[in-house]
C-alpha positions as CSV (number, residue, x, y, z in Angstrom):
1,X,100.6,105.8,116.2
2,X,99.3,102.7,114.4
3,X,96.2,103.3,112.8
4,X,94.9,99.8,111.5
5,X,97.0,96.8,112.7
6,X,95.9,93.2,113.3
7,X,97.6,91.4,116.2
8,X,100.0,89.0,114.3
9,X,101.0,92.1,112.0
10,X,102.3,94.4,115.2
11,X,103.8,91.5,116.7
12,X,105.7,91.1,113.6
13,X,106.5,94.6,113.3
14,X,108.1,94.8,116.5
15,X,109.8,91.8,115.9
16,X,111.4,92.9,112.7
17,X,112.5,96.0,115.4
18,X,113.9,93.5,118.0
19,X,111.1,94.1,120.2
20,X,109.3,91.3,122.0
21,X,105.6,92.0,122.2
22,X,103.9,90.7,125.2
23,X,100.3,92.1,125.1
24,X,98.6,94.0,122.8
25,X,96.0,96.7,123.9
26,X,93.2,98.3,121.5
27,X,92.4,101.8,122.7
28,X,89.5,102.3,120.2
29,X,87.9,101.4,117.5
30,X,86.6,104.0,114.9
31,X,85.3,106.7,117.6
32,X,84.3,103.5,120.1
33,X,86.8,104.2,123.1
34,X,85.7,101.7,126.1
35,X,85.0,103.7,129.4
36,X,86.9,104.5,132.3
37,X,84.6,102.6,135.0
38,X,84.6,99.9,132.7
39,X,86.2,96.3,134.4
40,X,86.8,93.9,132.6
41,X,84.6,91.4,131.4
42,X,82.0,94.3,131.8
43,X,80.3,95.7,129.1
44,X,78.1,99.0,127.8
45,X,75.3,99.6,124.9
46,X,76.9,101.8,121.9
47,X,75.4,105.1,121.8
48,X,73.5,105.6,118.2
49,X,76.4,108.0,117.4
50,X,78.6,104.8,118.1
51,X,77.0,102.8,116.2
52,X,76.7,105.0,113.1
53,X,80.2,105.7,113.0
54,X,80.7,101.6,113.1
55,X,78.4,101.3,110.4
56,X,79.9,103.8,108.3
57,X,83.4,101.6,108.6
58,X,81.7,99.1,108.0
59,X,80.5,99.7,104.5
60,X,83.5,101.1,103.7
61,X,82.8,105.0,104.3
62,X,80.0,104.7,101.9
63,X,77.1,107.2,102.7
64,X,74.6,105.4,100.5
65,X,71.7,103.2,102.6
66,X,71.8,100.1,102.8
């Protein structure tokens, strides 16, 4: 499992595999998984929990205030 990728890296690493890489589909980010319900184009608030884990990326993992 690829834990940090951006798109043009993956592509590449498949690539460098032989592997042509039509789409590219983010399952999460951090703890924010999108719903099952949810179509696309839809979207939900974070829950706070959400959005402290985000924040907490964010900074770098830092737990000092900001």
């Amino acid at each position: 499992m690829i834990q940090e990728g951006k798109y043009h890296q993956v592509r590449r690493m498949f690539a460098s595999l032989g592997n042509h890489m039509l789409i590219l589909h983010r399952e999460r980010i951090g703890s924010v998984a999108p719903d099952a319900d949810l179509q696309p184009g839809e979207s939900r608030y974070l829950t706070p929990a959400e959005v402290a884990d985000l924040a907490q990326i964010g900074d770098g993992g830092n737990d000092m205030p900001a």
